[in-house]
NUVO-524445 format. One line per field, with one value per residue (C-alpha): residue in three letters; chain; y, z, x. Coordinates in Angstrom, 3 decimals, padded with zeros to 6 digits. Layout:
<nodes>
marlo (ALA_...)
mardren (A_...)
py (Y_...)
pz (Z_...)
px (X_...)
</nodes>
This chain:
<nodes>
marlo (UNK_UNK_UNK_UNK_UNK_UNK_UNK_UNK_UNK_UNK_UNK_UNK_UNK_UNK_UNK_UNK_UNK_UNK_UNK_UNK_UNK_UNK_UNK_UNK_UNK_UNK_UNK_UNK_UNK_UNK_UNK_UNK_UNK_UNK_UNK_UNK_UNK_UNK_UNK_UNK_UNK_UNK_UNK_UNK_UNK_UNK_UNK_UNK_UNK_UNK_UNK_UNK_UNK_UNK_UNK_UNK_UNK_UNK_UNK_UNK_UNK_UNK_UNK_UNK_UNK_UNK_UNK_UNK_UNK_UNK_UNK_UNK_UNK_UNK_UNK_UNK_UNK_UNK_UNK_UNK_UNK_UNK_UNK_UNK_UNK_UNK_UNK_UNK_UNK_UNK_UNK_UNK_UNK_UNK_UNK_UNK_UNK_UNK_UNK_UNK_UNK_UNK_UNK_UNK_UNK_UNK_UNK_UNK_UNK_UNK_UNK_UNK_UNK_UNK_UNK_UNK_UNK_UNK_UNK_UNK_UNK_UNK_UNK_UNK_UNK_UNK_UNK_UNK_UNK_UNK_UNK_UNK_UNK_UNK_UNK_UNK_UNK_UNK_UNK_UNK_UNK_UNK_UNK_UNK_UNK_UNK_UNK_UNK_UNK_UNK_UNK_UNK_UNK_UNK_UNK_UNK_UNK_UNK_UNK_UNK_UNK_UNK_UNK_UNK_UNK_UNK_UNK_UNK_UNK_UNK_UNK_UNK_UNK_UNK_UNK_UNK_UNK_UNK_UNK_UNK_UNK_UNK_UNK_UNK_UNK_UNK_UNK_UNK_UNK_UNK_UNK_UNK_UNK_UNK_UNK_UNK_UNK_UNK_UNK_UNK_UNK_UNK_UNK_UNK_UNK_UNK_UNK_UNK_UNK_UNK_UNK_UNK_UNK_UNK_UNK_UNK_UNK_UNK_UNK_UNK_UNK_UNK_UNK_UNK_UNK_UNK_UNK_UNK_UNK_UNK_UNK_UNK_UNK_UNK_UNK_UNK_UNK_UNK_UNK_UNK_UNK_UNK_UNK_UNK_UNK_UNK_UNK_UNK_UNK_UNK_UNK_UNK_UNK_UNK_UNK_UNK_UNK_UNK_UNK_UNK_UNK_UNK_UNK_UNK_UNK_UNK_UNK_UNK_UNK_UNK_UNK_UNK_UNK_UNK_UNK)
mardren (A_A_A_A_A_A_A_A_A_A_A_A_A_A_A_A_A_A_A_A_A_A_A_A_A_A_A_A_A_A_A_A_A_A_A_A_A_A_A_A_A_A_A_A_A_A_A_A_A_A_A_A_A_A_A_A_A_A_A_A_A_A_A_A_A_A_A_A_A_A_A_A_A_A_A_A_A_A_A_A_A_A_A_A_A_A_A_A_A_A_A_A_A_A_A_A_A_A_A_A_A_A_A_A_A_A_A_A_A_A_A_A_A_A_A_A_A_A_A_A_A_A_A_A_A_A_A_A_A_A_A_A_A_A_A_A_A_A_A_A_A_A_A_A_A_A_A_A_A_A_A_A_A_A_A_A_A_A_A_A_A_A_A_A_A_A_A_A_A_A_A_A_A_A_A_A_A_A_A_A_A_A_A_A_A_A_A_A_A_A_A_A_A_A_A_A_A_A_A_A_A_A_A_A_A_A_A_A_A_A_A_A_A_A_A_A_A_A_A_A_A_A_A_A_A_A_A_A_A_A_A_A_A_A_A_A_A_A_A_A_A_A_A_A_A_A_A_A_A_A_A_A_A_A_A_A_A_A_A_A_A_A_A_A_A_A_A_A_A_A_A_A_A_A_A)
py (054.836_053.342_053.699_057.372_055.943_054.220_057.201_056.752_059.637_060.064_061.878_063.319_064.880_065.714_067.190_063.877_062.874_064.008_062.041_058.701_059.511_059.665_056.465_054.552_055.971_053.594_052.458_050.345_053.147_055.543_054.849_058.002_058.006_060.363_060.281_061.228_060.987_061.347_061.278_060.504_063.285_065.576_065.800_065.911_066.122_068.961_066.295_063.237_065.331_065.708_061.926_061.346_061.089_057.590_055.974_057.833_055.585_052.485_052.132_053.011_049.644_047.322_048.988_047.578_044.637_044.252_043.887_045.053_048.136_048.215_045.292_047.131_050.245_047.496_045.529_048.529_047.513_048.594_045.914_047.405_049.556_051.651_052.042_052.084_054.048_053.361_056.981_057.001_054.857_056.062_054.470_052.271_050.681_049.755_047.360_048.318_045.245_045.982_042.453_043.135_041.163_044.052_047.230_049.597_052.280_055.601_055.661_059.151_059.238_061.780_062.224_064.379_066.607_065.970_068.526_067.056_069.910_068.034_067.439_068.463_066.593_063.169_061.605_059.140_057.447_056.889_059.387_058.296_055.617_053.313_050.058_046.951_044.727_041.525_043.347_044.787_047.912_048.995_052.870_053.982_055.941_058.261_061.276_063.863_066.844_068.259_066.094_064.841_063.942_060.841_060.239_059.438_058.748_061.182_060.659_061.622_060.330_058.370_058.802_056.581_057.841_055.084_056.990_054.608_054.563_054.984_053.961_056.208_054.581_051.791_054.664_054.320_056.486_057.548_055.999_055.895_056.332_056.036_057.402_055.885_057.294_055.031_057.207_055.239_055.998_056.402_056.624_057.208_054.941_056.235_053.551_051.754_052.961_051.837_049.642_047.758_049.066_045.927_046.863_050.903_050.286_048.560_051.950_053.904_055.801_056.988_059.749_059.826_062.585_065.422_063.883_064.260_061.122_061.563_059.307_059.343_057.425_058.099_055.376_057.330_055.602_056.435_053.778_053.966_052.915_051.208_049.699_052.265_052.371_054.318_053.005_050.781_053.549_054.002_056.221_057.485_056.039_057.891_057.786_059.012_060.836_059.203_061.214_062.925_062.881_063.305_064.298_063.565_063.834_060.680_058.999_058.555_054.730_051.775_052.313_049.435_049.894_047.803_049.016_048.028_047.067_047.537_044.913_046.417_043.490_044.653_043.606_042.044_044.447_045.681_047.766_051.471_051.365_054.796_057.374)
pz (-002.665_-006.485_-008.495_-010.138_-013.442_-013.846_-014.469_-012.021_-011.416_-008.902_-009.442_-007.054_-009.046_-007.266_-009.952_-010.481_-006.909_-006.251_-009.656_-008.148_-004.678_-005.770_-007.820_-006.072_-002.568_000.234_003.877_003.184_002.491_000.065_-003.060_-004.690_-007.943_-009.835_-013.963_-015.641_-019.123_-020.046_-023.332_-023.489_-026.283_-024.622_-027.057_-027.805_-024.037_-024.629_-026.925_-024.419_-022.033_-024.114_-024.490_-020.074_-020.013_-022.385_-019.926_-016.927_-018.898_-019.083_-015.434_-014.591_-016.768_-015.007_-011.683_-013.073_-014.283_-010.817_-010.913_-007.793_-008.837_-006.046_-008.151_-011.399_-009.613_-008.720_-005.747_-003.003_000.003_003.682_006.180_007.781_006.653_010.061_012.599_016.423_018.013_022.375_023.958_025.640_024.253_022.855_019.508_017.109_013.967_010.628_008.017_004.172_001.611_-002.301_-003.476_-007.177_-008.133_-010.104_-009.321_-006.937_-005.107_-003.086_-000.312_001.312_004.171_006.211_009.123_008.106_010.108_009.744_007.296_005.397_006.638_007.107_011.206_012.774_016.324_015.059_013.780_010.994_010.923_008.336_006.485_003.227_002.072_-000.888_-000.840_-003.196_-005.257_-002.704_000.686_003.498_005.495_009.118_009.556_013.386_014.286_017.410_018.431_019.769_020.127_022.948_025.026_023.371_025.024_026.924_026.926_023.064_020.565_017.789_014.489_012.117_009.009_007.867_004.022_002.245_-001.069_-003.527_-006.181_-008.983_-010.134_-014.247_-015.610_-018.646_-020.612_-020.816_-021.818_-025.513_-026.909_-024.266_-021.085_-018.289_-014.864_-011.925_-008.356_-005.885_-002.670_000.028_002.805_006.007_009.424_012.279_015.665_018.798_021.527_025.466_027.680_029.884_027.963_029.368_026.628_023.859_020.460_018.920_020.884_019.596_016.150_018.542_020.058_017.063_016.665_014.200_013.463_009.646_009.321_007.093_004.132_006.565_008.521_011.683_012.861_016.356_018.222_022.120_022.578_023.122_019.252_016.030_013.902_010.195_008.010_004.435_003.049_004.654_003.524_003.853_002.463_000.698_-000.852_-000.593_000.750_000.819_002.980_006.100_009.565_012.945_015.587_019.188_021.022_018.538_015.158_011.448_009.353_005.701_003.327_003.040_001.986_005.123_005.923_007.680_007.821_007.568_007.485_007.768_009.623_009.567_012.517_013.925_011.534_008.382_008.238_007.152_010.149_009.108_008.480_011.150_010.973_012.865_015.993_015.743_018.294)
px (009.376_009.240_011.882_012.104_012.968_009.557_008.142_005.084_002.676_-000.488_-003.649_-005.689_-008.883_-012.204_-014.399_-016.477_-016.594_-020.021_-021.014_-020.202_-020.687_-024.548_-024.273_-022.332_-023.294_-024.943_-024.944_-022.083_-019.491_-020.243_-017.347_-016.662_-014.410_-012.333_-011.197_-008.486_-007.980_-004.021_-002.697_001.477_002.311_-000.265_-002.706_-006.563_-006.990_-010.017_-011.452_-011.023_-012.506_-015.275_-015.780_-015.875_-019.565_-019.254_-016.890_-018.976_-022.246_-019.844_-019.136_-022.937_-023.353_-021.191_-022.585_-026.255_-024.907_-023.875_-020.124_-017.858_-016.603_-013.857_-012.703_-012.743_-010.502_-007.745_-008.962_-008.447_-011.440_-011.270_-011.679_-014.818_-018.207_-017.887_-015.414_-016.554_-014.156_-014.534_-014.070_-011.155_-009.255_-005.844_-006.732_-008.244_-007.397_-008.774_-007.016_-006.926_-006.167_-004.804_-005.949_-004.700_-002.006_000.003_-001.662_000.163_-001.837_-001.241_-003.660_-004.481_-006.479_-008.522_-011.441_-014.004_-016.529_-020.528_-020.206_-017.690_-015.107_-011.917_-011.841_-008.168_-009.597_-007.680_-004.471_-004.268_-001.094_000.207_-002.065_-000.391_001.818_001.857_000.519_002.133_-000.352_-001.323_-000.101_-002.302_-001.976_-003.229_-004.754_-003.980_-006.666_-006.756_-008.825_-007.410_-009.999_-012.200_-014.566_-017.730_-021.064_-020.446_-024.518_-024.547_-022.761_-020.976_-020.035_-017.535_-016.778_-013.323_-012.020_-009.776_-008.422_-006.804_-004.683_-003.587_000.202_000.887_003.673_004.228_006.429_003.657_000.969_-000.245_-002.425_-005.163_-005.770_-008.425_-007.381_-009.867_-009.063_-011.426_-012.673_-014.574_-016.576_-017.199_-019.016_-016.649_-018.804_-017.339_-019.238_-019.135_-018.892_-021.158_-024.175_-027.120_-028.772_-026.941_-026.856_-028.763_-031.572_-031.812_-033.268_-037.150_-036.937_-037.843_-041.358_-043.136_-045.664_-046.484_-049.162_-050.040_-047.662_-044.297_-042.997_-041.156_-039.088_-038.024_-034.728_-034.527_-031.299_-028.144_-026.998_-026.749_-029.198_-028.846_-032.038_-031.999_-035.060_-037.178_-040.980_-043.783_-047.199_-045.051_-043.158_-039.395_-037.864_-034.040_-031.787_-030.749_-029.508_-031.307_-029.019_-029.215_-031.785_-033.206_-035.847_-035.521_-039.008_-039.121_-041.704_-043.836_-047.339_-049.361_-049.667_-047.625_-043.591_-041.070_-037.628_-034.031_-031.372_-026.985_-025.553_-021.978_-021.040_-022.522_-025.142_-028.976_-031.264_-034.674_-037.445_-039.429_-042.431_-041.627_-044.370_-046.748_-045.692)
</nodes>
């Protein structure tokens, strides 16, 4: 626990979430950010409030200009862009690293539901601690719920919060603070699956007809597509469930597409064989 006479607060907003969750969003973890705009004396905070969508345009500038914005929030990363999770097993694990040299953080974290309902079928221990600038953490992770399919995989989805500290004594005048959320994939894998999951993106068809492509995946995995291309038009990123087909609007012609691995490496492109 920090001192009490610091004077440290957290913030947990969620209005903007969906903002940044749409422009920072991708296969790599979707990063998700929240603002608050404190004044010490409590002041001009309707006017402030007026002024978030110049700071919301000066972060979607460094994002062009193609600076980490995990560095810019104060160095919070997880040590993975999905978590395989082996059924059965009592557990896994998933590191989190502050690499800031002065920045302390509060990290929450939760499993979420498909839907993005907040899923009571695991435990996260701890689900929220403080982590000191240069130190590294370890999330226990552990599901707990009813039996899933152990033909296929499922997914769920794992949510790390990183709540800045503020000192306010050190606040002058108005000040920017900038909660970040990171959304990864959290699959859990049956075991002794017949085919390896490298191999489930070649089993992919395609029927592009009638301005709606279908994509079909008969492996018992999840395969998630970047890069994905339809008469050399691109298309939004998105994920296939094992054993089953997404359709999505689309120019009739030849379909590549890119797909992430357990590692979170892009594979080369392929072109999607007609079904």
């Amino acid at each position: 626990m920090l001192p009490r006479r610091r004077h440290l607060a957290w913030f947990i907003p969620d209005s903007l979430s969906g903002f940044f969750s749409r422009l920072l969003g991708g296969e790599k973890g979707a990063l998700r950010a929240s603002l608050r705009v404190t004044n010490r004396r409590h002041q001009d905070i309707t006017q402030m409030k007026k002024n978030v969508p110049i700071f919301l345009r000066l972060l979607l500038l460094l994002s062009a200009a193609g600076l980490s914005f995990a560095a810019q929030a104060g160095g919070i990363a997880l040590g993975a862009t999905r978590v395989i999770y082996p059924q059965g097993s009592k557990q896994t694990s998933l590191p989190i690293i502050n690499s800031s040299a002065s920045n302390v953080f509060l990290i929450q974290s939760w499993v979420a539901n498909a839907d993005g309902s907040r899923s009571t079928d695991f435990i996260i221990t701890p689900p929220l601690f403080v982590i000191q600038p240069k130190k590294e953490n370890i999330l226990r992770i552990m599901y707990v719920g009813p039996s899933l399919p152990t033909d296929r995989e499922s997914v769920f989805y794992l949510n790390s919060k990183a709540i800045p500290s503020v000192d306010k004594n050190k606040l002058t005048g108005n000040s920017l603070q900038i909660a970040t959320q990171s959304v990864i994939k959290l699959f859990i894998r049956p075991k002794n699956l017949a085919e390896a999951p490298a191999h489930a993106p070649a089993t992919l068809r395609c029927r592009n007809e009638r301005g709606q492509l279908t994509i079909t995946n008969p492996s018992p995995y999840y395969v998630s597509m970047v890069e994905l291309y339809s008469a050399g038009k691109k298309l939004p990123n998105t994920m296939v469930p094992p054993k089953g087909a997404i359709t999505l609007p689309a120019t009739p012609g030849q379909v590549s597409l890119r797909t992430v691995n357990d590692f979170g490496a892009t594979t080369p492109a392929r072109v999607c064989p007609a079904s």
